[in-house]
C-alpha positions in Angstrom: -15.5 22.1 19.6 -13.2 21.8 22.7 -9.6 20.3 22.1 -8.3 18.4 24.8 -5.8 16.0 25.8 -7.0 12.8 24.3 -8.1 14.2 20.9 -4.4 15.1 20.6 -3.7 11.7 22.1 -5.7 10.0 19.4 -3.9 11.9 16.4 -0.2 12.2 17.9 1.0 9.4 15.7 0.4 12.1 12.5 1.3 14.8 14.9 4.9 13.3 15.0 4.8 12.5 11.6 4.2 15.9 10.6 5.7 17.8 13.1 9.0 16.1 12.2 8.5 16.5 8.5 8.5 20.4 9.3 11.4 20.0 11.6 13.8 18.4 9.4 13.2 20.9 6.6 14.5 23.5 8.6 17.6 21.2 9.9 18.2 20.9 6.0 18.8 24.6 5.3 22.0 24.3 7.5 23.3 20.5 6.3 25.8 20.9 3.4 24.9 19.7 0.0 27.7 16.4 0.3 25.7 15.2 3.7 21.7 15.4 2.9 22.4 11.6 4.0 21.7 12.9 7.4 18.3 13.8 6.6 17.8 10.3 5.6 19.2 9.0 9.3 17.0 11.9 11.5 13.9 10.6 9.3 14.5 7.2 10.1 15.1 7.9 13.7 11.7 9.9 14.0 9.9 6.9 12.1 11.5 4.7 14.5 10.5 6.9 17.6 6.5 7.2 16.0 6.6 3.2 15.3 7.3 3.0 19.4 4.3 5.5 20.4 2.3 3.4 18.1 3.2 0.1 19.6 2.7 1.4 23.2 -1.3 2.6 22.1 -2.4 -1.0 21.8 -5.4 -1.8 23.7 -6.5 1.8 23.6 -10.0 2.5 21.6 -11.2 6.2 21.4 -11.9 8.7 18.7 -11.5 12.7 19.1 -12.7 15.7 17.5 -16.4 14.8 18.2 -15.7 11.7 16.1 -14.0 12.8 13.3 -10.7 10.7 14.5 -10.5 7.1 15.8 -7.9 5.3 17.4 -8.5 1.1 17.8 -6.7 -1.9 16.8 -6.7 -1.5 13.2 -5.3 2.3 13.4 -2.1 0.7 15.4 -2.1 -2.5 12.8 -2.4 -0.2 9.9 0.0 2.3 11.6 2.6 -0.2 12.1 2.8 -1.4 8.4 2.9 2.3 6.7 5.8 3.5 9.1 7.7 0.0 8.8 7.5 1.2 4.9 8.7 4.1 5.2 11.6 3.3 7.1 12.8 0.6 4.2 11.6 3.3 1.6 14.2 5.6 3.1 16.8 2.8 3.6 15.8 2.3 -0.6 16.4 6.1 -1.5 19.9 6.5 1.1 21.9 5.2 -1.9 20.3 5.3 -5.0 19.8 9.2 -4.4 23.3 9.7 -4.3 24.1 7.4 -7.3 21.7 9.5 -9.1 23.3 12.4 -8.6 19.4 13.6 -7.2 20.3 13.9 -3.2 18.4 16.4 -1.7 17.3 16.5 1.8 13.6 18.0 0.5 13.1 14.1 -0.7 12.7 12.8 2.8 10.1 15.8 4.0 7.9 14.9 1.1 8.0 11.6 2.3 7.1 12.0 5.7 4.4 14.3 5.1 3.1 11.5 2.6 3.7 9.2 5.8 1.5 11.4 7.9 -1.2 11.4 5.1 -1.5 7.5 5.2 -1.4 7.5 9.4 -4.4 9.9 9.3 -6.0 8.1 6.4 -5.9 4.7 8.8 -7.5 7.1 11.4 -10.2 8.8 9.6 -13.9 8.5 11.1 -15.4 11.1 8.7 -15.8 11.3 4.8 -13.7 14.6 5.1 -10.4 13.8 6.8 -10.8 10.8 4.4 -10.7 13.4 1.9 -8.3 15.2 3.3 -5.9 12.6 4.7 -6.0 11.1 0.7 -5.0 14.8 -0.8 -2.1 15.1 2.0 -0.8 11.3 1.2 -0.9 12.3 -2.8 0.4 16.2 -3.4 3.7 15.5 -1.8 3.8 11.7 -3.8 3.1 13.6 -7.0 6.4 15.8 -6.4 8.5 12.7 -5.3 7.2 10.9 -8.5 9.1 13.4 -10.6 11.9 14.0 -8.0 14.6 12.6 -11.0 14.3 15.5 -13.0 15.4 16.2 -15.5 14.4 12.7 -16.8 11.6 12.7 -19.1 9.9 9.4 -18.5 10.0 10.7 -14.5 8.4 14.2 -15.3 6.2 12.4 -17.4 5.1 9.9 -14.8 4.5 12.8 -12.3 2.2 14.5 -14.8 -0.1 11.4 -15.3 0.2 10.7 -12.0 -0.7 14.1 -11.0 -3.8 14.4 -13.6 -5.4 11.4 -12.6 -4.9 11.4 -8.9 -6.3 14.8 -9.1 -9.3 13.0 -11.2 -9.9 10.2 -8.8 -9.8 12.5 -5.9 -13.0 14.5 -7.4 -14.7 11.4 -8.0 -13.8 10.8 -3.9 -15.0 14.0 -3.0 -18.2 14.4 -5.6 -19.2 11.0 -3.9 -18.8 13.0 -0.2 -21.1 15.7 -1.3 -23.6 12.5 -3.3 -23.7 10.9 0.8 -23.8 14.6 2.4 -27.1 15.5 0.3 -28.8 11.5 1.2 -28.0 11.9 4.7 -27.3 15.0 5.9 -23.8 14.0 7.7 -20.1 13.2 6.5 -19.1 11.8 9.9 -19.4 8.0 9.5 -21.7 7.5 12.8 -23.9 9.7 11.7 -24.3 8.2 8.6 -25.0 5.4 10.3 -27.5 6.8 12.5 -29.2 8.3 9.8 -30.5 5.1 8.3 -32.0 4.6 11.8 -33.8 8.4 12.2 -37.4 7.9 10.9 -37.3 12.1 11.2 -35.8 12.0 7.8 -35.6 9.4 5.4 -32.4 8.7 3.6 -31.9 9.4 -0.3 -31.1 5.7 -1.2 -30.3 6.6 -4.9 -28.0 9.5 -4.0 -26.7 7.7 -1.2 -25.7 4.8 -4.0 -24.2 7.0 -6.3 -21.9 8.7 -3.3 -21.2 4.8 -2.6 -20.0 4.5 -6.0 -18.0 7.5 -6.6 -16.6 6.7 -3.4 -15.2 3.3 -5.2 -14.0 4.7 -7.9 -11.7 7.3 -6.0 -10.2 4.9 -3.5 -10.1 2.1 -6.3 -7.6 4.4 -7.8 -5.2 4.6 -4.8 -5.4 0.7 -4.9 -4.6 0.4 -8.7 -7.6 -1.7 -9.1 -8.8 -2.4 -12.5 -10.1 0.0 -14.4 -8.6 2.3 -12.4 -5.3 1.1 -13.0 -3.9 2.8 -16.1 -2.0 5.1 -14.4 0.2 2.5 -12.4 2.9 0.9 -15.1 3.6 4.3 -16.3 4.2 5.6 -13.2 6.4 2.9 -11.6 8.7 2.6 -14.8 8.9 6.7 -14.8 9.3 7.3 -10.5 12.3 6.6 -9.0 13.3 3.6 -7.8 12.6 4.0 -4.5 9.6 5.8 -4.7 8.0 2.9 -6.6 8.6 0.7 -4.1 7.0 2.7 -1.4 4.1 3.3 -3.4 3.2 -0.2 -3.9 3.0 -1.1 -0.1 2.7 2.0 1.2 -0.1 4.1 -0.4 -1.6 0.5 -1.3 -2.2 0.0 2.9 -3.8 3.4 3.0 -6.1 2.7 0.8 -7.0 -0.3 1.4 -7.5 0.9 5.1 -10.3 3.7 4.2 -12.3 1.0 2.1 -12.5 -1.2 4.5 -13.3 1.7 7.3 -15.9 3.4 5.3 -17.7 0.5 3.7 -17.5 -1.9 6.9 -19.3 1.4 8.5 -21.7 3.4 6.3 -22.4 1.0 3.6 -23.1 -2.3 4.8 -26.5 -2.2 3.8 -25.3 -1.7 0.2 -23.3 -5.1 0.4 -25.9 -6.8 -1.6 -25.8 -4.5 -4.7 -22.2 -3.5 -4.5 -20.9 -7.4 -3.9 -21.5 -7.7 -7.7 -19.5 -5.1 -8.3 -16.7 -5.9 -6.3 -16.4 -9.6 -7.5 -16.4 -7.9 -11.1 -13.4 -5.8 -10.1 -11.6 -8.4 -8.5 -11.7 -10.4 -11.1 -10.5 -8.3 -13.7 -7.9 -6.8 -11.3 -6.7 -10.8 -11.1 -6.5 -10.8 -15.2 -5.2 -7.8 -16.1 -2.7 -7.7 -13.8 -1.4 -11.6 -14.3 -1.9 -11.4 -18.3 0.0 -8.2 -18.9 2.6 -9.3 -16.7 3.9 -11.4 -18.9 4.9 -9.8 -21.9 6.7 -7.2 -19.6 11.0 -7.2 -20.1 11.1 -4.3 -17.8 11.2 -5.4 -14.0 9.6 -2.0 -12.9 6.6 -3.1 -15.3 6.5 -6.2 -14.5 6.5 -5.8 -10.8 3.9 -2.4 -11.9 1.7 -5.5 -13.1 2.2 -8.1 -10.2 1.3 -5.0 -7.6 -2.2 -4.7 -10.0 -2.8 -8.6 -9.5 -2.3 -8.2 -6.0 -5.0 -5.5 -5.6 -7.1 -8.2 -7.3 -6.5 -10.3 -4.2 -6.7 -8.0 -1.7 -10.1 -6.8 -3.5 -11.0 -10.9 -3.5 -11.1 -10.5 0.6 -13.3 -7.3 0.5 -16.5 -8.6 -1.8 -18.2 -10.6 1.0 -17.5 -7.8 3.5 -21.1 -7.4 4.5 -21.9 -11.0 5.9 -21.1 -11.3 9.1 -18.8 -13.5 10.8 -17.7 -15.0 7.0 -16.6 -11.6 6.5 -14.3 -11.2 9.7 -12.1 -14.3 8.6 -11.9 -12.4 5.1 -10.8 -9.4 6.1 -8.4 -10.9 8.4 -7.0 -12.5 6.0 -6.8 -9.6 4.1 -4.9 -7.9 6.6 -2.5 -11.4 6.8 -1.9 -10.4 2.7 -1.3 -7.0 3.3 2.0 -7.9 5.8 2.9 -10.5 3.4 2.8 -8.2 0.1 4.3 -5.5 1.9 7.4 -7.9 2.8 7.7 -9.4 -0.4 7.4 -6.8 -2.4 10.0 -4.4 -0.3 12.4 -7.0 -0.4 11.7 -7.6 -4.3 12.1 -3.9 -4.6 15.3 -3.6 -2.9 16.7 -5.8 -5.3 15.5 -4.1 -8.1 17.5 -0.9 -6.5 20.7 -2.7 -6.0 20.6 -3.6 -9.8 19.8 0.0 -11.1 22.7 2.0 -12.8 22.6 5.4 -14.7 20.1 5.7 -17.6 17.9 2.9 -16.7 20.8 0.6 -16.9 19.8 -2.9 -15.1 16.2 -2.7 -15.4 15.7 -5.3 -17.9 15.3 -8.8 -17.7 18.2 -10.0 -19.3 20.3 -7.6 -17.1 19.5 -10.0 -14.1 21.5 -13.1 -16.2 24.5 -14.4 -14.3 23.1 -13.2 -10.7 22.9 -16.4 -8.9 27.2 -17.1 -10.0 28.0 -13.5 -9.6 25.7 -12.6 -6.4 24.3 -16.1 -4.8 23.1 -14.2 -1.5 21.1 -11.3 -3.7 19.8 -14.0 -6.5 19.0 -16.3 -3.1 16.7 -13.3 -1.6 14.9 -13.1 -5.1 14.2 -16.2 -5.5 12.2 -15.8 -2.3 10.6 -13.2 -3.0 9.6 -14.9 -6.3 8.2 -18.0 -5.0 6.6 -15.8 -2.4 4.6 -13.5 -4.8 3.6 -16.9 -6.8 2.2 -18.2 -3.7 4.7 -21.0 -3.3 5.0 -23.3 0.2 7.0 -22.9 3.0 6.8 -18.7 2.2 4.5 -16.2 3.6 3.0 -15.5 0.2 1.8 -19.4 -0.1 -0.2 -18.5 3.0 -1.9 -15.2 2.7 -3.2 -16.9 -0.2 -4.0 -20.0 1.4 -6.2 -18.0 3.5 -7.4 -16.1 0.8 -8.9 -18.3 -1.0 -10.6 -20.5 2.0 -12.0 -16.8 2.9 -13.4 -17.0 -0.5 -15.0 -20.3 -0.6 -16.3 -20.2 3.0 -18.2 -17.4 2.2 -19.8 -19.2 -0.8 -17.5 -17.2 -3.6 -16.4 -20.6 -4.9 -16.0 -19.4 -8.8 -13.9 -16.4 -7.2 -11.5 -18.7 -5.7 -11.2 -21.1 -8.4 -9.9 -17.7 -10.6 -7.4 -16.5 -7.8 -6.4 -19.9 -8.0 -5.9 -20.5 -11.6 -4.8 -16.6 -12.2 -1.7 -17.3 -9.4 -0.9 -20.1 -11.5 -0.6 -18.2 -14.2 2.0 -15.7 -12.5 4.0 -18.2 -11.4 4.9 -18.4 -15.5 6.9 -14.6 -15.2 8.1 -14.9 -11.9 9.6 -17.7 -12.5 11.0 -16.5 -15.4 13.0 -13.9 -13.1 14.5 -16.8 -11.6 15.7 -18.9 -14.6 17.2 -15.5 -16.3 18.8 -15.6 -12.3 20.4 -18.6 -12.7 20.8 -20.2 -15.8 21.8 -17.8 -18.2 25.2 -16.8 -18.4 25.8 -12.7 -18.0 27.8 -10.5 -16.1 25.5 -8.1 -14.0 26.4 -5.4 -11.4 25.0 -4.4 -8.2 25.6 -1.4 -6.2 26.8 -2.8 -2.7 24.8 -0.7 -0.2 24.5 -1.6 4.1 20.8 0.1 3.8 19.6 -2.0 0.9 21.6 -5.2 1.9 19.6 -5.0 5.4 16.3 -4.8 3.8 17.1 -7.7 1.3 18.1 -9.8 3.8 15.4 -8.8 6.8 12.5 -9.6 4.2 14.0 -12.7 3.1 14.4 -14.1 6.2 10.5 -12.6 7.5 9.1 -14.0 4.4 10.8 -17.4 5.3 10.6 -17.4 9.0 7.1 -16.0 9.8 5.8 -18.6 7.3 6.4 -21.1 10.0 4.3 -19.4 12.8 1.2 -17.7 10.4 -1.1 -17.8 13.1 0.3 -15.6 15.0 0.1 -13.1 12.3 -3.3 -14.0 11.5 -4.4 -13.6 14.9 -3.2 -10.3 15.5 -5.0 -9.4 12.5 -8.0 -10.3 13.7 -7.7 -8.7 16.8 -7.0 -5.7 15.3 -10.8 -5.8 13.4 -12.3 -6.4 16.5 -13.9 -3.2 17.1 -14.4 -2.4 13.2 -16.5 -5.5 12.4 
């Protein structure tokens, strides 16, 4: 294999990513202990300089590495939302690391090799770098997990997080070697073409069973139900900040190689594996709802709502082999995505801001008195509140407006009606965030912070504003699965 200009082209986004990553490690061996923070601002800057490169790739489609790499709208859709969170997950971590008394510059390399993992994940073309894009986004995630140390619920988290990312990412790669043996080819045109080669005829049993380990070891990385045991734990026990990058972050990734790899290899499956996916959507929706509510820890809580939201996200995904019907779905599932990501950021932030020593502010009841005491912080909640409960005149109310019309166009009627009735039922806790807010009398305290104050307010004011003009976003989004459909 020859490398040449445009396979490097293709992958530079990661290249950055990565290259930086190494970069600033070595910067932090000559920054004093009292200013890591500057290893917060060069990652930010490098983000910032990889989210330009990205934006000025649109209209480009190529792959590289004889196929192995693709580059197309939904790499630069997909690209744009994992650096965006990265960027507020360091603006989430400037503070509270210091607060902590955990500041160290490390913190921001694990992250941005993390980062890289997810660009190269929205990039893959072949079972392999899936494979391999998944194990770079997770090893550096299972050290930032337990970054707090020496905290016991946030070594603990790291360990369950660690066993049963390590689990799921056999399933993954056991399902690789299931889809190898059926059709002799990991890359995903090959696969393809395979099904087409009357010189050797597919293994449709092993390919099946590839299909469905494949499921189970991305359906981890989405926290979709049952493979979502690992997710409450983990979010109480992380850090802060971590948690919040998780939820959008390694949520986009993985929600970017299903829809790759089965919109690709495994169309021809849709009718045996739409069953499934109903099933897991609908239990995702449940699980996620009902558990939610007898949570008094916000981390839980919003642990819980980021489960229900891979329920909806899943929704999108079950009628993804039938044709055109499944376009508008997906693009709506991309639509969800931006929304969750901004809700759930700003929600996040929030939660950061209220966060003292030893888990103090965490509770429900620590949030009593924050619409007297801090009107413009309890304001931005209640936002991102209504948003996550799908309420009018806020993105949420939208993405799941299209959502569910997604749904019933295609004929999943029965799978609308529970979205519906199941983000109902959630507007039952987070509403109860807001009446805690503002009608009970307390005296809470929140760490005033420019970094966390700026996402607050930027994700109130998207969540608001681009609720006005969804279109738009909804159109991009289906641009961007132009060349995938």
């Amino acid at each position: 294999m020859t490398l040449n200009l445009d396979d490097l082209y293709t992958i530079l986004p990661v290249l950055v990513t990565a290259g930086w990553a190494v970069a600033l490690l070595l910067v932090d061996l000559f920054i004093p202990e009292k200013h890591k923070g500057w290893i917060a601002l060069l990652a930010v800057l490098g983000l910032g300089a990889d989210l330009g490169l990205t934006l000025a790739m649109r209209g480009r489609s190529q792959t590289a590495f004889n196929g192995m790499a693709v580059l197309d709208g939904f790499t630069v859709f997909l690209d744009v939302i994992i650096l965006s969170a990265g960027m507020a997950g360091i603006a989430l971590a400037y503070d509270y690391l210091k607060r902590m008394k955990i500041e160290r510059g490390e913190y921001y390399v694990l992250l941005l090799f993390s980062i890289s993992g997810m660009l190269l994940m929205a990039q893959a073309y072949d079972l392999i770098i899936v494979f391999l894009a998944l194990e770079l986004l997770s090893i550096p995630l299972y050290v930032l997990t337990g970054f707090a140390r020496p905290r016991s619920e946030s070594e603990e988290s790291a360990l369950k997080y660690f066993f049963l990312g390590a689990l799921a990412s056999a399933f993954l790669l056991y399902g690789v070697a299931l889809i190898f043996a059926a059709t002799a080819h990991t890359d995903l045109v090959g696969i393809q073409h395979a099904f087409v080669d009357s010189s050797r005829p597919v293994n449709l049993a092993l390919f099946a069973a590839g299909a469905a380990m494949a499921l189970v070891g991305l359906g981890f990385k989405v926290a979709a139900v049952p493979f979502h045991m690992w997710t409450p734990d983990v979010y109480q026990g992380a850090p802060t900040p971590v948690t919040g990058f998780m939820a959008v972050a390694v949520k986009a990734a993985g929600f970017a190689a299903l829809l790759r790899v089965f919109l690709t290899i495994f169309p021809g499956l849709s009718a045996q594996l739409t069953p499934i996916l109903w099933t897991m959507a609908v239990l995702t929706m449940l699980v996620g709802n009902l558990l939610a509510i007898a949570q008094n820890n916000i981390k839980r809580l919003l642990a819980y709502s980021s489960i229900a939201n891979a329920g909806y996200l899943l929704m999108a995904f079950v009628p993804y082999g039938n044709g055109e019907v499944a376009g508008n779905s997906l693009a709506a599932m991309l639509f969800y995505l931006v929304a969750y990501g901004l809700t759930s950021f700003g929600a996040w932030a929030v939660v950061t801001a209220m966060e003292g020593a030893e888990g103090r502010g965490l509770d429900l009841n620590d949030y009593a008195g924050l619409g007297r005491k801090y009107p413009w912080l309890a304001v931005c909640m209640l936002v991102f509140m209504l948003s996550f409960a799908g309420v009018p005149l806020t993105l949420g109310f939208w993405g799941k407006f299209y959502l569910f019309s997604a749904a019933v166009q295609a004929g999943f009627i029965s799978l609308a009606l529970i979205g519906l009735l199941t983000s109902v039922l959630s507007a039952y806790y987070y509403l109860r965030v807001v009446v805690i807010m503002f009608m009970r009398p307390g005296e809470p305290v929140v760490r005033r912070d420019a970094a966390l104050s700026l996402v607050t307010l930027v994700s109130a004011v998207a969540v608001v504003g681009l609720a006005f003009v969804p279109n738009t976003l909804l159109e991009l989004a289906r641009q961007a699965l132009m060349r995938l459909l």
